[in-house]
C-alpha positions in Angstrom: -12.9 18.6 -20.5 -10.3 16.8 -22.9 -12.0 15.6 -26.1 -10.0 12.7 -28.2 -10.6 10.6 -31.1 -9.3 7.0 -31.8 -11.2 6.6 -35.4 -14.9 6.3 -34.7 -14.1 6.1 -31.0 -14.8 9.9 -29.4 -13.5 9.8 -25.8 -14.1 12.6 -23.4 -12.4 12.7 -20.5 -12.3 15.4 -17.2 -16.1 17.6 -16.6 -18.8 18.0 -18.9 -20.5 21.0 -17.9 -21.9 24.3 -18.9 -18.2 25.4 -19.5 -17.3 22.2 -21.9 -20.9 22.0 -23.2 -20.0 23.3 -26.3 -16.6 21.3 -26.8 -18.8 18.7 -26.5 -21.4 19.3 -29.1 -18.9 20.3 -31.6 -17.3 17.0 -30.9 -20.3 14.9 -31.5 -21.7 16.7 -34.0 -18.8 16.3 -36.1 -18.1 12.8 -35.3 -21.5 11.3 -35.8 -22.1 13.4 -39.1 -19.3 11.0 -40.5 -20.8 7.8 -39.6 -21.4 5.4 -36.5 -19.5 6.8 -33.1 -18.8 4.8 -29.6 -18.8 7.4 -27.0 -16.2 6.8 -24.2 -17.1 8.6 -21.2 -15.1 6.6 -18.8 -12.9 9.6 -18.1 -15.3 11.4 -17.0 -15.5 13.0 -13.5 -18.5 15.0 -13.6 -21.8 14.4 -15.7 -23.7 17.7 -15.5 -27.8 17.9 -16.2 -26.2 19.6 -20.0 -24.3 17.3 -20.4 -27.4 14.7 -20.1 -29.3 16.5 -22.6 -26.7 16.4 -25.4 -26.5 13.2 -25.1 -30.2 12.5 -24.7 -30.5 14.7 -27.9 -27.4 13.4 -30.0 -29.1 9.9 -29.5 -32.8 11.0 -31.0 -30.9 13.2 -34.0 -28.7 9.7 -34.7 -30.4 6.8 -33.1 -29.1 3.6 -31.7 -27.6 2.7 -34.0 -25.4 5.9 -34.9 -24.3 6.1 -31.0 -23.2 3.4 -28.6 -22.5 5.4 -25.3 -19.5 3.2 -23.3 -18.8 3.9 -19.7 -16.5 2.2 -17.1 -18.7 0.4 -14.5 -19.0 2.0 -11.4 -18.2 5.5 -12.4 -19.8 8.6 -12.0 -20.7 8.5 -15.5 -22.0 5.2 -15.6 -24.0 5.9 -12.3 -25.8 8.9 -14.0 -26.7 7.5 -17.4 -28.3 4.0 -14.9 -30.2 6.9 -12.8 -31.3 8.4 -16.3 -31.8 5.3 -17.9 -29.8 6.5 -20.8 -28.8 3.4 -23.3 -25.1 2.7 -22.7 -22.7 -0.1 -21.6 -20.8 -0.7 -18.8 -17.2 -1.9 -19.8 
């Protein structure tokens, strides 16, 4: 998984797995301990269970207001967080 940042935009793009896992929660720990973050996971190709759960638990630690998960409609990520009912929107 490639992690980027455009401000308080955090984009990850590729697998988020057990191998990127902790890429990951680096990534948003960091970002959402300096303020608001929109999380881009349009580039993703793969939305593991772990993956799931960090954001599940990134959400609770920050609330809705701290994280506004974005995904491109249709995608695999966007069809996971629907099945999960995860809070996100489709772009």
């Amino acid at each position: 998984m490639q992690v980027s940042t455009e401000g308080s935009r955090l984009v990850f793009t590729g697998e988020l797995d057990e191998v990127s896992i902790e890429l990951a929660r680096e990534s948003l720990d960091s970002a959402t301990s300096a303020g608001p973050v929109e999380l881009d996971l349009s580039g993703l190709t793969h939305l593991a269970s772990i993956g799931i759960s960090l954001l599940v638990a990134t959400l609770r630690r920050v609330g809705g207001d701290g994280l506004e998960v974005l995904a491109r409609h249709g995608s695999a990520a966007d069809q996971v967080l629907d099945m999960y009912r995860i809070p996100h929107r489709s772009t």
